[in-house]
C-alpha positions as CSV (number, residue, x, y, z in Angstrom):
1,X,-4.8,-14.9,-3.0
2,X,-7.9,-13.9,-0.8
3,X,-9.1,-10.7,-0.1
4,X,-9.8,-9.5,3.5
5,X,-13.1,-7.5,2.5
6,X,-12.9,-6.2,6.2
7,X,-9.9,-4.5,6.1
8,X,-10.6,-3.0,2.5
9,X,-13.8,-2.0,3.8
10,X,-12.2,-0.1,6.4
11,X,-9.1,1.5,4.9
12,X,-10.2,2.8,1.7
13,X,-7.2,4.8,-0.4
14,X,-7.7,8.3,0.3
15,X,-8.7,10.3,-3.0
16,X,-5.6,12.0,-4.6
17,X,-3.5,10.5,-1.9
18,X,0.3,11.5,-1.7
19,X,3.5,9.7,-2.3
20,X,3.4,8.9,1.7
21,X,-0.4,7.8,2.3
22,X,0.5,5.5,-0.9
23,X,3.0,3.9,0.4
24,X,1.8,3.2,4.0
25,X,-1.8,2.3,2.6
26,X,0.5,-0.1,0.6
27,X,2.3,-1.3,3.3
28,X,-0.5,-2.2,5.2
29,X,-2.4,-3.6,2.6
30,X,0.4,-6.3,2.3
31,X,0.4,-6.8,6.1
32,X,-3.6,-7.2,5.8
33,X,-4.4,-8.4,3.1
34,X,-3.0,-11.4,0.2
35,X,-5.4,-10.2,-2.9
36,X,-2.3,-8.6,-4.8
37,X,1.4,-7.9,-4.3
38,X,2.6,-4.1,-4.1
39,X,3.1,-3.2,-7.6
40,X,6.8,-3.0,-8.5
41,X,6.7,0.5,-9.4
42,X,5.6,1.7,-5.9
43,X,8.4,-0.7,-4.7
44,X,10.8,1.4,-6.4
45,X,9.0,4.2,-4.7
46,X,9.4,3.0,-1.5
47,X,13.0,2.1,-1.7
48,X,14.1,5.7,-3.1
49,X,11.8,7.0,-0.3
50,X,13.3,4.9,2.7
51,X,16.9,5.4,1.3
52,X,16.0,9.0,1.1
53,X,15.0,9.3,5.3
């Protein structure tokens, strides 16, 4: 696992973010960055939340 300090430097989690910025900060941590999966509770999230579009 390495961290892209770059990208984390650059896309900091907004401050009381919503279900939504979560889970695209989420998603694009994933596609940026290998430091940590998506934690399986927000996977949950996700799924309810793309089954629910």
């Amino acid at each position: 696992m390495t961290i892209n300090k770059t990208w984390h430097l650059a896309n900091k989690m907004p401050k009381n973010p919503s279900a939504e910025q979560r889970i695209n900060w989420h998603i694009q941590h994933a596609t940026n960055c290998s430091c940590r999966p998506i934690p399986s509770k927000l996977l949950e999230e996700i799924e309810k939340y793309e089954n629910s579009k």
